[in-house]
C-alpha positions in Angstrom: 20.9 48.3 -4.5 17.1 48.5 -4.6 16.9 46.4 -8.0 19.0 43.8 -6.3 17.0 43.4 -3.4 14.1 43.0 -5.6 15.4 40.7 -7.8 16.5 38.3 -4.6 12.8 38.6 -3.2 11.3 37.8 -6.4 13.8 34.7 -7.1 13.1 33.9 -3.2 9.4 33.9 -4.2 9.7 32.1 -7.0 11.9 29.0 -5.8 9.4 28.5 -2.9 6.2 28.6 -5.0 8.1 25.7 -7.2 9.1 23.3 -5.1 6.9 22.3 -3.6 5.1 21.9 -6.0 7.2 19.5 -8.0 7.6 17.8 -5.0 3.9 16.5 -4.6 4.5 14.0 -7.6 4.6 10.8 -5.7 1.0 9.8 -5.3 0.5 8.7 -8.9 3.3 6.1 -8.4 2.3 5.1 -4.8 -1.3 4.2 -6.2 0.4 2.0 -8.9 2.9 0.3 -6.5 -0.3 -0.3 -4.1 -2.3 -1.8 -7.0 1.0 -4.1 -8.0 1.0 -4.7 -4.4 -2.6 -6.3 -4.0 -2.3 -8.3 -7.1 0.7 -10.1 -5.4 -1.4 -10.6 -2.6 -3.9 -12.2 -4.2 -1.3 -14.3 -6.1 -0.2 -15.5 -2.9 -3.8 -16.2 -1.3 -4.1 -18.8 -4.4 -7.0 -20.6 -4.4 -8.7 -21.4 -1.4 -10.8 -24.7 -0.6 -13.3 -23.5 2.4 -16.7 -24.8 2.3 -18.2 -20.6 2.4 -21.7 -20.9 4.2 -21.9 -17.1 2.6 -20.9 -16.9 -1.1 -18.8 -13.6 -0.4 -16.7 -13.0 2.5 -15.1 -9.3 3.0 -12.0 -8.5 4.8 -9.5 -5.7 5.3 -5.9 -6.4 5.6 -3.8 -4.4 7.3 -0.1 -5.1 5.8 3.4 -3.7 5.9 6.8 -4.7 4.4 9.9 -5.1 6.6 13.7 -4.5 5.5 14.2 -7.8 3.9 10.9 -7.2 1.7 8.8 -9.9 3.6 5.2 -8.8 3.8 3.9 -8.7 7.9 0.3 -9.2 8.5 -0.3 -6.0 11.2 -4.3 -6.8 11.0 -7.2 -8.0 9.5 -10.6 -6.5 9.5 -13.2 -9.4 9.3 -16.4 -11.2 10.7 -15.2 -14.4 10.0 -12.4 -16.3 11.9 -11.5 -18.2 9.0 -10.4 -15.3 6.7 -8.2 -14.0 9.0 -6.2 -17.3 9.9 -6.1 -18.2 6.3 -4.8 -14.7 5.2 -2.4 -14.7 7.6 -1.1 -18.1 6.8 -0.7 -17.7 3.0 0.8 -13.8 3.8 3.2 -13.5 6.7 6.4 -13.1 6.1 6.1 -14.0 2.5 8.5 -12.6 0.4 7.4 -10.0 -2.4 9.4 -7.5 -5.0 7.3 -4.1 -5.7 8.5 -1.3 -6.3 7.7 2.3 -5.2 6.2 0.7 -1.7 7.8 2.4 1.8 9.2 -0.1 4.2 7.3 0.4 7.4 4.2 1.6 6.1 0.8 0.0 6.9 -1.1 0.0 3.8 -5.0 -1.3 4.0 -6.3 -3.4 1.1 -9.3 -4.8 0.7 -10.1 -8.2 -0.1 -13.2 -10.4 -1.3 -13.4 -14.3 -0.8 -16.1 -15.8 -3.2 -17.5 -19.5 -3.1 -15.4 -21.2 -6.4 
């Protein structure tokens, strides 16, 4: 009776000290859906045709996709007024097909507008 408890306690052991550990394997393929994300983001941006009075303009955009895979604009992050209507006009609602990204889920990327 001894051996058997001792065999459930180290199979008990053991089965908690694995899964969680083969559970963590997600990240690699959330940072490859985020990248596949922000280069169909900037595919959407295009090409833009502002007169820049700076030759680099910085912004952050907060994003998040709904059920029907529509991107929604939660935020921008930006000193210039400009940015953030044109970003939001080229990206709301705008449909996109990545996989591996969580509906619901803001994700931040960052974005760099130079003079063309």
């Amino acid at each position: 009776m001894k051996n058997l408890k001792v065999a459930i306690a180290v199979l008990a052991i053991s089965i908690a000290s694995v899964l969680p550990a083969s559970a963590n394997n997600t990240e690699p393929t959330t940072k490859a859906a985020k990248k596949v994300l922000r280069t169909e983001i900037v595919n959407l941006l295009g090409q833009h045709n502002y007169d820049l009075k700076e030759t680099t303009l910085k912004a952050e955009v907060s994003i998040m996709l709904n059920n029907q895979n529509e991107l929604v604009v939660v935020g921008i992050t930006s000193n210039h007024q400009e940015v953030a209507s044109y970003v939001k006009l080229k990206l709301n609602y705008k449909k996109v097909d990545v996989k591996g990204i969580k509906k619901g889920t803001v994700y931040r990327i960052p974005l760099t507008m130079t003079q063309s």
